[in-house]
N, C-alpha and C positions, 0 to 999 in steps of 0.2 A: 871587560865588564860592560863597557857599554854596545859592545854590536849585540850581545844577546839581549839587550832593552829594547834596542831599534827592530832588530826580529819580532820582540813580543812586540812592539806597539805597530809593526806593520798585519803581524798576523788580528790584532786586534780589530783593525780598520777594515783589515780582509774578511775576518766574521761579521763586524757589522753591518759588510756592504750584501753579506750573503746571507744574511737574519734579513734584513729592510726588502731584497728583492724577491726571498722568496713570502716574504707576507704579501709583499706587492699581487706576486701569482697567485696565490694561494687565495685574494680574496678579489682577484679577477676572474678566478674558477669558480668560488663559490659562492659568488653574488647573482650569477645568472642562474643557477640552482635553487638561490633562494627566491629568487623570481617563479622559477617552477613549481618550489612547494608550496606556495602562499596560491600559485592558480590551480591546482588542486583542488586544494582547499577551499576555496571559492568557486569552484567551475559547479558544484551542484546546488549552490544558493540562486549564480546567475548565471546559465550557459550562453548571454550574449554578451559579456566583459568582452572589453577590448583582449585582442591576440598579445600574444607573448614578443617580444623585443627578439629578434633572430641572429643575438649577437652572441659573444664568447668566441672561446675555443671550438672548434670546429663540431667535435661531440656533442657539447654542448646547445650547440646553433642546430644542428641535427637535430638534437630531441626536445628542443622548442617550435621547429617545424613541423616537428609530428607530433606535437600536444598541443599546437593552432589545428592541423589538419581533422584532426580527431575530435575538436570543439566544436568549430565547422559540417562535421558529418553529424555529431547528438545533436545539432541544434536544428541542420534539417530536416532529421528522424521527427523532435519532438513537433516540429509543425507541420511536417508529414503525417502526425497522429492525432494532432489536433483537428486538423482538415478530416481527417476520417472520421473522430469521434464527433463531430460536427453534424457530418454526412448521416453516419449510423443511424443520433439523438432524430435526427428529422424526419427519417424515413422506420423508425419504432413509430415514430406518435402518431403518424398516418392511420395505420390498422388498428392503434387501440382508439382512437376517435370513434374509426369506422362501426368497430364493436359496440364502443358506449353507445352509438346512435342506435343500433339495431337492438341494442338491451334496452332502451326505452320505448320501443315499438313490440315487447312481447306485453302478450294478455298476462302471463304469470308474473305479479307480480312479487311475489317470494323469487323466483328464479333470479328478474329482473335485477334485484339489491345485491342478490348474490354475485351476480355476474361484475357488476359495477364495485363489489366491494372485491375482487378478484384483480378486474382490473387496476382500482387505486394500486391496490398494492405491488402489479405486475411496473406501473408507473412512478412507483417508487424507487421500485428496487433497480429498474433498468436508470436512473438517475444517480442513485448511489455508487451502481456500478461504471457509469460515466466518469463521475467525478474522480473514484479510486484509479479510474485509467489514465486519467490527468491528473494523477498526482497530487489532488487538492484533498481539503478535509473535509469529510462529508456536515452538510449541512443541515442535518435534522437535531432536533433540539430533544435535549431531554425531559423528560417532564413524566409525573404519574399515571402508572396503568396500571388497570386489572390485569395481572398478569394469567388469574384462572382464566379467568374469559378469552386470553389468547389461544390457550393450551387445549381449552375446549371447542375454537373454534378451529383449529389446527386437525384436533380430532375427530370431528364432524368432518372436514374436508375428508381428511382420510376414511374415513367410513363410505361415503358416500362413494367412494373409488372401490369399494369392496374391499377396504383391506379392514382386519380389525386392532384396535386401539383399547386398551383400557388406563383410565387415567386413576390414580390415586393420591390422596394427599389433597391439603387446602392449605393459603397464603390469607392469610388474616389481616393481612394492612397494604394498603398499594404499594408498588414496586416503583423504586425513580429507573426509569432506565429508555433507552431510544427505540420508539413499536416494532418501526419497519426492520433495522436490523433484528433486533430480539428474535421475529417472525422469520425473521429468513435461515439465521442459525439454529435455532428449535427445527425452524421444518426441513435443514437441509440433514442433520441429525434422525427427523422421523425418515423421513425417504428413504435417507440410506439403511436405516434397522428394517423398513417395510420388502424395499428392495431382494434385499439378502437374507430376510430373516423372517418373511410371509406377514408377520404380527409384531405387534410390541407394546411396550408398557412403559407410561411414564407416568414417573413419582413424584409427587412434589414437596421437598421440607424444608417447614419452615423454622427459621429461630430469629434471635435477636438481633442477630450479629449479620445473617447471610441466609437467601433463600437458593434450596440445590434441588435442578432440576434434572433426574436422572431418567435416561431413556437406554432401555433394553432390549434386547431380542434374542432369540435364539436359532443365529444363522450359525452358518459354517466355521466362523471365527477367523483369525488369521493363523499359518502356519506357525507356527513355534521357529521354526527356523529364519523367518520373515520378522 
């Protein structure tokens, strides 16, 4: 009777000692893991956090040196792109300067406002798209506008380029909404119906709840299969 008690109480000590060591491993393994998945998860708030600790198990230590290596390489892409978008921002403003000056030196002066109100917007929009390149949030403010007057001034551009537009439909109460983007998706919308489709028609309705800006044409379409 008693050697199979001494059996059980040494087998006992023998699984405790083999429960206690392999937790030991087990959270020697997976604490440098957890170090990994928390700089993941942090690596696109702040790509200049300090490197990851190159310890562990050997795998381990491997793939925290190449998820430092690979921090290391976004981080000097993103200021490799910032330098560039930097470079780009500087040498855009050059020629639209040079523009604005030469549209205040024409005798027409209908042409003149035209030109310059062309430009604002060509100075908008290359800022906008600066900004979307770096990642930030665009800083133009919302605030009310006629939205017909955009729609018709959109379509007047087009005209003038010989293409034809007819517009339909009236908005009855100002629109909260951001100009310069508004102007750039509306016209990148007309382009493309002008483009592919010679003419086009945009409608405008209104209601209480939501104002719908529909723009048509009658190009080619896309393939069914497409």
């Amino acid at each position: 009777f008693d050697w199979p008690m001494q059996m059980l109480l040494t087998l006992l000590i023998l699984l405790a000692g083999v429960i206690t060591l392999s937790l030991v491993a087990v959270r020697w393994i997976v604490r440098p893991l957890e170090r990994l998945r928390e700089a993941a998860d942090a690596l696109g708030k702040d790509i200049h956090r300090p490197p990851l600790p190159e310890t562990g198990p050997v795998e381990v230590a491997e793939t925290s040196r190449a998820f430092n290596t690979m921090q290391r390489r976004i981080a000097r892409f993103v200021e490799d792109r910032a330098r560039m978008l930097a470079a780009v921002s500087h040498d855009l403003r050059t020629p639209l300067t040079r523009i604005r000056l030469r549209a205040d030196l024409l005798d027409d002066e209908e042409l003149g406002d035209k030109i310059r109100r062309d430009l604002d917007d060509m100075q908008s929009m290359v800022e906008a798209t600066l900004d979307f390149m770096r990642g930030t949030v665009s800083r133009e403010e919302t605030r009310s506008l006629d939205l017909m007057a955009l729609l018709e001034s959109l379509s007047d551009d087009a005209e003038e380029s010989g293409a034809r537009v007819r517009l339909r439909g009236q908005v009855q109460t100002p629109y909260e909404g951001r100009p310069v983007a508004l102007k750039r998706c509306i016209g990148n919308l007309l382009d493309n119906a002008l483009r592919y489709g010679r003419e086009a028609d945009i409608e405008v309705t209104d209601s209480a709840t939501a104002v719908a800006v529909t723009i048509a044409d009658r190009g080619p379409g896309i393939p069914p299969e497409l």
